[in-house]
C-alpha positions in Angstrom: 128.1 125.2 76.1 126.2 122.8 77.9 128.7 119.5 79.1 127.8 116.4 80.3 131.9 116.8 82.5 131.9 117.3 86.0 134.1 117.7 88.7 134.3 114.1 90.2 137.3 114.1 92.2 138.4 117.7 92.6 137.4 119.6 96.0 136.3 123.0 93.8 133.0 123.8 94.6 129.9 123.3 92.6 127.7 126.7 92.2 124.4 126.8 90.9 122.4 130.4 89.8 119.0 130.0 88.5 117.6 132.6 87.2 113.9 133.1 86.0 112.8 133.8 82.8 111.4 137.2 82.6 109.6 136.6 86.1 107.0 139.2 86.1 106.2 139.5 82.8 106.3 135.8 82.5 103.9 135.3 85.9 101.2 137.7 84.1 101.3 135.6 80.8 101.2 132.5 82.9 98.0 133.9 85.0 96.5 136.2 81.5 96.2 133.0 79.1 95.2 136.0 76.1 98.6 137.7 76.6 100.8 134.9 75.7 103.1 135.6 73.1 102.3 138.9 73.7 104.4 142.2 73.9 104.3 142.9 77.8 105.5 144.9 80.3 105.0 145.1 84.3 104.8 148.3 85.0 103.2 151.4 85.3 101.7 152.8 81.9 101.3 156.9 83.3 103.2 159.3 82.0 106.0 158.8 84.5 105.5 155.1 85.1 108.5 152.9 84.8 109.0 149.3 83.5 110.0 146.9 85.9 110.3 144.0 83.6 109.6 142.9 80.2 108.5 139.6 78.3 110.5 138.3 75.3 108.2 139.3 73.0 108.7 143.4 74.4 112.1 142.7 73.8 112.2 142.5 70.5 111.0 146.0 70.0 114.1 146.7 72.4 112.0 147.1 75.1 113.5 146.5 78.9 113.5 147.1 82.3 113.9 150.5 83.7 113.1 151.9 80.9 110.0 154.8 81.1 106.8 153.8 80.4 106.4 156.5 77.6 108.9 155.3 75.8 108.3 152.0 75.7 104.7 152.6 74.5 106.0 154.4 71.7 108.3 151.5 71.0 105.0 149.5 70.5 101.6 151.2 69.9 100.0 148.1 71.3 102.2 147.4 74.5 100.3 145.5 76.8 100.8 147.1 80.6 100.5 145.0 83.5 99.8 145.9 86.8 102.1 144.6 89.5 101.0 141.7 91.8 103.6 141.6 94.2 101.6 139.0 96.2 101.4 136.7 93.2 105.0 136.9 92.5 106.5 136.0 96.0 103.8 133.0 96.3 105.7 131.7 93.2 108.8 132.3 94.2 108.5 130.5 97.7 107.4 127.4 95.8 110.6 127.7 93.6 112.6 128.1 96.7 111.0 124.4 98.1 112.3 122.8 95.1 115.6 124.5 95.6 115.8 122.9 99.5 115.1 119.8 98.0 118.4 119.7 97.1 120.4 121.8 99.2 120.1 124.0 102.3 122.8 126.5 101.0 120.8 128.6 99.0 121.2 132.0 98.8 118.3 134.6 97.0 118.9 137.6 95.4 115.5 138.7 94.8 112.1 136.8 94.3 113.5 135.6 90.3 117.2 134.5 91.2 119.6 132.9 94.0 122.3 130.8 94.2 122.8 127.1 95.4 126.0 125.4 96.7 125.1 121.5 95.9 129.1 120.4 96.2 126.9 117.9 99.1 124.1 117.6 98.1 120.8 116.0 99.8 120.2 113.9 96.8 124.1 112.7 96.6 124.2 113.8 93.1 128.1 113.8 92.0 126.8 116.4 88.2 125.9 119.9 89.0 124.8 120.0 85.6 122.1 117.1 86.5 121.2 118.7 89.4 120.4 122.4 87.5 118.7 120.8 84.6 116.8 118.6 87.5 115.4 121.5 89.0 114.5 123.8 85.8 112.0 121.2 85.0 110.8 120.8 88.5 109.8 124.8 88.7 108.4 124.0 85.0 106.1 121.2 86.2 105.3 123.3 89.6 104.6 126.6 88.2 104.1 126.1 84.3 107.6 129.1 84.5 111.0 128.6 82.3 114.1 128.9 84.3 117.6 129.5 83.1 120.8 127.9 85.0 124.2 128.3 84.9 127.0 126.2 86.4 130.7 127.0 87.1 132.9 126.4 90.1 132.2 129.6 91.9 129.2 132.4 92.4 130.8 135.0 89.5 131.0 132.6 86.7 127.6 130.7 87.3 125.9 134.3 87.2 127.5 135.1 83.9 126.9 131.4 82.6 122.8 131.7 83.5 122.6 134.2 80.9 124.2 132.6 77.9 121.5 130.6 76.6 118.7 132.2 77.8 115.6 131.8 77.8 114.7 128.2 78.9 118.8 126.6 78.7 121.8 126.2 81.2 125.4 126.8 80.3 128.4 125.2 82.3 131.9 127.0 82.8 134.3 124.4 84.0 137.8 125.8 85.6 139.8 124.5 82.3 137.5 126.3 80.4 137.3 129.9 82.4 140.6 131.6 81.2 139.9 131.5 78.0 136.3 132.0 78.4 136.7 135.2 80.8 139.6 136.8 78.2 136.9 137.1 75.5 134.2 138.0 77.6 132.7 142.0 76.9 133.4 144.1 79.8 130.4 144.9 80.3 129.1 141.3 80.7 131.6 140.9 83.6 129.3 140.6 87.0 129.4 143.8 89.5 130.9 146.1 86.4 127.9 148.5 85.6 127.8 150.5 82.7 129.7 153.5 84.4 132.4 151.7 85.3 132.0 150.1 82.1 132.6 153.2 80.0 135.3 154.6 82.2 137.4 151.3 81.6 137.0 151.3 77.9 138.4 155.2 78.1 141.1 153.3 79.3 141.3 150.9 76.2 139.8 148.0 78.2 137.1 146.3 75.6 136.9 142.8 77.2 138.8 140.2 80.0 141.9 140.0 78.1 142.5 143.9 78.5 141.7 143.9 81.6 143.8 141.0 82.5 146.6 143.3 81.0 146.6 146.1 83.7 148.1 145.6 87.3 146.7 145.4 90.7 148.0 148.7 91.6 146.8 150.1 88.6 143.1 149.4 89.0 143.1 149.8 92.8 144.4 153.3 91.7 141.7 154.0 89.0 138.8 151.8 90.9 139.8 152.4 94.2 139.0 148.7 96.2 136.9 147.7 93.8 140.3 146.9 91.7 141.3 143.9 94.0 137.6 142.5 92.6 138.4 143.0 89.1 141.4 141.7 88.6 140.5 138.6 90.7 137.3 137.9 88.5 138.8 138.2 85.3 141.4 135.1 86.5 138.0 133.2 87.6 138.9 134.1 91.2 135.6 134.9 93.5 135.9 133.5 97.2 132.5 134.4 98.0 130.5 131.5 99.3 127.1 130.9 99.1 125.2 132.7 102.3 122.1 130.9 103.2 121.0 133.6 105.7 121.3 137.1 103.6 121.3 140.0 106.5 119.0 142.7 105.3 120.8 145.9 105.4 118.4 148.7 105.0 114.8 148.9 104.7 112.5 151.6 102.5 110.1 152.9 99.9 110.2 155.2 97.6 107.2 156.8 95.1 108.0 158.1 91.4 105.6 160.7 90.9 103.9 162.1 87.2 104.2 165.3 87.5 106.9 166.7 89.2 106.8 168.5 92.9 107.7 171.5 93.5 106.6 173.0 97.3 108.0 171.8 100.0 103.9 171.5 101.4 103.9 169.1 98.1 107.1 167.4 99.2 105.8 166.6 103.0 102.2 166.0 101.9 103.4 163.0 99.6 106.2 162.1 101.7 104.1 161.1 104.6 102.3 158.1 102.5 105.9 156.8 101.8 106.7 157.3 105.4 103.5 155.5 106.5 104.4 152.2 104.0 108.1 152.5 105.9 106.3 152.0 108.7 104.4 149.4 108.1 106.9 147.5 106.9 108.9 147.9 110.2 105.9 146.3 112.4 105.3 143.7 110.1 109.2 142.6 110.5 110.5 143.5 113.7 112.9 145.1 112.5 114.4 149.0 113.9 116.6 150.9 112.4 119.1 154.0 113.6 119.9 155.6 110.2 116.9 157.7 108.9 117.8 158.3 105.2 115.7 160.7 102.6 116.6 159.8 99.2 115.3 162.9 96.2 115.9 162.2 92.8 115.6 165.2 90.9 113.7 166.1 87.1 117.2 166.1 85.6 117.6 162.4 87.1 120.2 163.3 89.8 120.0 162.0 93.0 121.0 163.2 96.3 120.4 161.4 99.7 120.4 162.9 103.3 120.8 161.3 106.5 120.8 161.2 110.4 122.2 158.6 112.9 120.8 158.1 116.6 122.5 156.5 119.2 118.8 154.9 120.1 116.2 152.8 117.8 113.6 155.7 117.0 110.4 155.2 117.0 107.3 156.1 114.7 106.9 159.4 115.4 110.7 160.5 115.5 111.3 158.8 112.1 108.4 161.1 110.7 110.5 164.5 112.1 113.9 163.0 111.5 112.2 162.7 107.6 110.8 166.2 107.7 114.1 167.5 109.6 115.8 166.4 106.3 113.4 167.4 104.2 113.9 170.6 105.2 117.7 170.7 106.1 119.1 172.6 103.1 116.9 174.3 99.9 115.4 172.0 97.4 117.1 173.3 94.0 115.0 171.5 91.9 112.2 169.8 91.4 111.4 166.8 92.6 110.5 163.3 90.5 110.6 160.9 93.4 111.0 160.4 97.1 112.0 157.8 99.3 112.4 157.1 102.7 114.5 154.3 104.2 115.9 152.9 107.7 119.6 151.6 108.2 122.1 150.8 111.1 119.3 147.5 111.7 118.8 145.3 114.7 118.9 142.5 112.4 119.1 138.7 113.2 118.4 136.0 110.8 115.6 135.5 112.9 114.0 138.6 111.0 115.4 137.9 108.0 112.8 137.6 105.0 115.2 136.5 102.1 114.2 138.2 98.4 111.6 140.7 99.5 111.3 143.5 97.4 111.0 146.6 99.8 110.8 149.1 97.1 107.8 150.7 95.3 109.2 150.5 92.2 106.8 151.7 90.0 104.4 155.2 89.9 101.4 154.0 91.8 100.6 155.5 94.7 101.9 153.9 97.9 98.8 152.4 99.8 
């Protein structure tokens, strides 16, 4: 899809997303020369360990994120497991993010592998997007020895979904005369911000790709999708407003701890929840930041999850966070048991000054908070 065509004298805006290739997976191959081309996970390999990403290679076996640990081994007898480096990964990223300013100072990341760039001006004065995108994939391949895939389009929502169509290592371009078309064929599931839920309740409804979609009403899919309608039926017409936000305001902070073996007793509940409570803490000092909301999130051994939460009209500090947690811990009967716990703060005295774009605040795996 890849075209040389850019938008010379139109006003429409010029949207980068990088996105890099199997990050993790592809940071432990770089760093573990005997596990290149290698089946590979990040994640942890215990009985209730999760995989947090997956190198090409793991794919093949149909092997992916999110997926459990166990499952994946079983997949492939001779999965290799890596251990996360969290450290490793953001030093990467900030030196992918230097090459990014190099070009522009909109840049807005999603995590520590993705973000988006506005280069309409550019610092360079570079008229192609497309120049620009392939420009930087082989800076961040020079700099860090990582693949990067682009995609290019005239606004946030197509670039996304153009960044995966030749992956890895390749950039696709979606230029406005091309989006109808290209959006009308598109799965529904492939549309950015439709998860597989929704994705499942809309094909119910007969709707298998963009030009279904693009049959049914406004009022229709505010009724069945309630405000997100007004985002689907502007996406699948190549409408998406949203600009490119250099400064992303962190709305919550937290941890959370999958455990492998279920717990049961509420003295097993507070005993591990005070670890996760400690690394919540932790966090807080080392950013500044307060929060008002105090939120305990359970997911249970049958995988549903239920959240409970308390407001203050004050900022609390360490030692009323811990007896907000174990207030709601103990607020109503735990029916069941207990696979993971996590603990988080909302309602935040953010500023960009505190902001710390792409941070992963989770502990997404089943180690053991430290």
């Amino acid at each position: 899809m890849e075209n040389e065509q850019d938008q010379h004298s139109s006003p429409t805006r010029k949207i980068i997303h990088v996105d890099m290739d199997a990050f993790y997976a592809s940071v432990e191959q770089l760093d573990h020369p005997e596990w290149r081309g290698k089946p590979l996970v990040v994640g942890g390999n215990a009985a209730r360990g999760v995989v947090a990403a997956a190198s090409y290679e793991a794919r093949k076996y149909g092997i992916h994120s999110a997926m459990s640990s166990v499952l994946a081994a079983r997949k492939y007898h001779q999965l290799i497991f890596a251990k996360p480096r969290f450290d490793r990964y953001k030093e990467l990223s900030l030196q992918i993010r230097e090459i990014f300013y190099e070009y522009t100072d909109l840049v807005e990341p999603l995590s520590l592998d993705e973000a988006f760039l506005d280069v309409t001006e550019n610092k360079m004065g570079l008229k192609s997007a497309i120049l620009i995108a392939r420009q930087i994939r082989e800076k961040i391949k020079i700099k860090t020895g990582l693949n990067a895939s682009a995609g290019v389009s005239y606004n946030k929502f197509l670039a996304k979904t153009a960044s995966d169509l030749n992956k890895p290592n390749g950039q696709a371009v979606i230029l406005p005369e091309e989006a109808e078309a290209f959006l009308e064929k598109l799965p529904i599931g492939k549309f950015f911000g439709i998860g597989k839920v929704t994705a499942e309740k809309m094909q119910k409804l007969g709707i298998h790709n963009g030009k279904d979609l693009k049959e049914y009403s406004l009022q229709f899919l505010t009724k069945k999708f309630g405000k997100s309608g007004l985002h689907y039926f502007n996406i699948v017409r190549g409408i998406h407003l949203s600009e490119v936000q250099p400064h992303r305001i962190r709305k919550s902070l937290s941890a959370e701890n999958t455990f492998e073996k279920d717990l049961i007793t509420l003295a097993e509940l507070e005993e591990n929840l005070h670890p996760i409570f400690k690394e919540v803490i932790r966090r807080l000092e080392k950013s500044g930041i307060k929060g008002r909301t105090v939120t305990l999130k359970l997911k249970f051994a049958d995988f549903t999850l239920q959240t409970r939460s308390k407001t203050l009209d004050q900022y609390p500090d360490e030692k009323i966070i811990w007896d907000l947690a174990l207030e709601l811990l103990h607020q109503e009967t735990i029916p069941k048991p207990v696979r993971l716990l996590g603990l988080g703060l909302s309602n935040l005295n953010i500023t960009e000054e505190h902001e710390h774009f792409g941070e992963q605040l989770k502990i997404p795996f089943d180690s053991q908070v430290k």
